[in-house]
VOGU-589318 format. One record per residue (C-alpha): x, y, z. Coordinates in steps of 0.05 Angstrom, whole numbers, plus 32768, in hexadecimal, padded with zeros to 4 digits. Layout:
VOGU-589318
XYZ...
end
This chain:
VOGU-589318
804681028155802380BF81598053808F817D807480C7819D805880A681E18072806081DF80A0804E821780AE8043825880A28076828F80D0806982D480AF8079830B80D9809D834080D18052837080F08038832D80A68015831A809B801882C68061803682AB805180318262804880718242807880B0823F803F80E18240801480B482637FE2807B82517F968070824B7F648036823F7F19802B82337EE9800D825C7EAD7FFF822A7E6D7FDE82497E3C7FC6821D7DF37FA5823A7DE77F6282447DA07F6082567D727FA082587D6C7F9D82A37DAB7FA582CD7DE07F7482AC7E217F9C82867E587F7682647E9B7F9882667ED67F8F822E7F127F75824B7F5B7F5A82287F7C7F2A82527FC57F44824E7FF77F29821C803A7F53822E80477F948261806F7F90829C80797F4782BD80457F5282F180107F6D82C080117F2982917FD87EFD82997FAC7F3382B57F687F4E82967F627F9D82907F487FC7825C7F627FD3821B7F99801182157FDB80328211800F806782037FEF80AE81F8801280D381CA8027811481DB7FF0813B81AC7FBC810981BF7F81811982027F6B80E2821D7F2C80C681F87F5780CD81C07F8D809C81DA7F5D806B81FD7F34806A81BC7F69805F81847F8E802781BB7F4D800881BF7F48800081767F887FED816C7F877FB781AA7F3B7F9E81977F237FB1814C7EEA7FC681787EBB7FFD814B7EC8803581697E87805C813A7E5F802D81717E79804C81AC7E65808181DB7E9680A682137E6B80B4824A7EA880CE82807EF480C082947F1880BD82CE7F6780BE82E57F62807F82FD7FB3807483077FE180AB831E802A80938332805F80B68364808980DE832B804480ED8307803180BE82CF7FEB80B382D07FB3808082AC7F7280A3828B7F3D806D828B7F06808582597EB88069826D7E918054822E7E58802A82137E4B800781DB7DFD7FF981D07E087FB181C47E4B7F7581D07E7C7F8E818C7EA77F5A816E7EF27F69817D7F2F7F48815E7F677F4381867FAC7F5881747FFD7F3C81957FE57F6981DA7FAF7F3D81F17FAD7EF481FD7F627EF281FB7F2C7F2881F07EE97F2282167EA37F3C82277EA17F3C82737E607F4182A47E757F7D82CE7E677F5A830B7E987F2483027ECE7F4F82EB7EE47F5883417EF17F0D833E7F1C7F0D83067F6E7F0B83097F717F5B82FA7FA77F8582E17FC57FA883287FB47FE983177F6C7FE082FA7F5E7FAC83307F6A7FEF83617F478027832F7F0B7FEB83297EE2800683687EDC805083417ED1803983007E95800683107E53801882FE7E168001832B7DD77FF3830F7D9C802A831E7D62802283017D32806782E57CF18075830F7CB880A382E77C8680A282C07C7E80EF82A27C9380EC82577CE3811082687CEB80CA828E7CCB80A082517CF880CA82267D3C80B7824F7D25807182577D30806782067D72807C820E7D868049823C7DAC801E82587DE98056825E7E20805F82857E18809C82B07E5980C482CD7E4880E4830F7E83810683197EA980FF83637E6980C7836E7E8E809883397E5F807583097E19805683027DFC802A82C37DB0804582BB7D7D801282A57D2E801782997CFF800B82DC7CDE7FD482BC7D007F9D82F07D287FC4832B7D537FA483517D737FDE83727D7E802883767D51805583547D5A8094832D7D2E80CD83107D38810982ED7D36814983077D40819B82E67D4881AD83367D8781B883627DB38172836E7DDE816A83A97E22816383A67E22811D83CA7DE780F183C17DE280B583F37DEB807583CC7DAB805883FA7D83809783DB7D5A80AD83A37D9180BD83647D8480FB83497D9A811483067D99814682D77D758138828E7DC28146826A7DD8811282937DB080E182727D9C80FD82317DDA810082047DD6813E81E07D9B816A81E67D618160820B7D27814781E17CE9817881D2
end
């Protein structure tokens, strides 16, 4: 039942959570330049606990009991930001809070192919585009300030020239979920500053070196069926 969620959740060290089924937000990135820069939408925290006010974090809430996660994260984010959610693309999620009695935080990856105009609502003091690499610096909400490490995404940049690679590089910039290996933002080769990436229908190994070669496969990339 929608609503069925809000409300506080005691943890068994007597901390609050908000959520009685849990609670999940949206990191949405969107590109700032075509080359390795990605802005990241962040509300600067109206109300919550007394610790939590002041702090920037991502848009979310209360699931519902019926509701997964990308459903939560996505109606919260429209109701926090007015963001259009027809714009926006999941691309992974992670637990990225789990407290002693069990209440956890779903944080759902997206992107948005350009910076979407948000209205803010009595939650949020302010509403703003961030560059993901100042977001570190920022005063952050305590528990996205410790999920912030696993939900980054470094810049790698696609190697190639066959016409598979010319393919993916329309596609980008994307997110791209690696699993246990956290995230990476994929750009074009044109101006590398960093780690490279190619595509590959061969065998991947579990744990790629971060000082390596990134492998992926094409459905990592491509979001629905390869093209012909």
């Amino acid at each position: 039942m929608r609503g069925d969620g809000d409300g506080w959740s005691r943890d068994l060290d007597g901390v609050r959570h908000w959520g009685r089924f849990g609670a999940a937000g949206l990191l949405l990135r969107a590109p700032l330049d075509e080359y390795g820069g990605a802005a990241v939408l962040l509300q600067l925290r109206a109300r919550g606990r007394a610790d939590t006010r002041g702090t920037w974090t991502i848009p979310g809430g209360a699931r519902d009991s019926h509701e997964s996660a990308v459903e939560a994260a996505l109606r919260e984010a429209w109701e926090e930001t007015r963001v259009d959610l027809r714009r926006v693309i999941v691309r992974g999620e992670r637990v990225s809070t789990t407290a002693i009695g069990g209440w956890t935080y779903t944080t759902v990856v997206a992107d948005a192919a350009a910076l979407l105009p948000t209205v803010h609502d009595r939650e949020s003091d302010e509403l703003r585009w961030l560059p993901e690499a100042e977001i570190e610096a920022l005063p952050l909400h305590p528990d996205f300030r410790a999920a912030w490490p696993r939900l980054r995404a470094r810049p790698v940049y696609l190697g190639g020239d066959d016409e598979l690679h010319h393919q993916a590089a329309r596609t980008l910039p994307r997110t791209v979920d690696l699993g246990a290996q956290g995230f990476v933002r994929l750009y074009r080769s044109g101006a590398p500053r960093g780690r490279t990436a190619r595509l590959t229908e061969g065998p991947i190994p579990f744990y790629q070196k971060p000082s390596e070669e990134l492998l992926l496969r094409p459905d990592q990339v491509f979001d629905q069926q390869q093209p012909a």
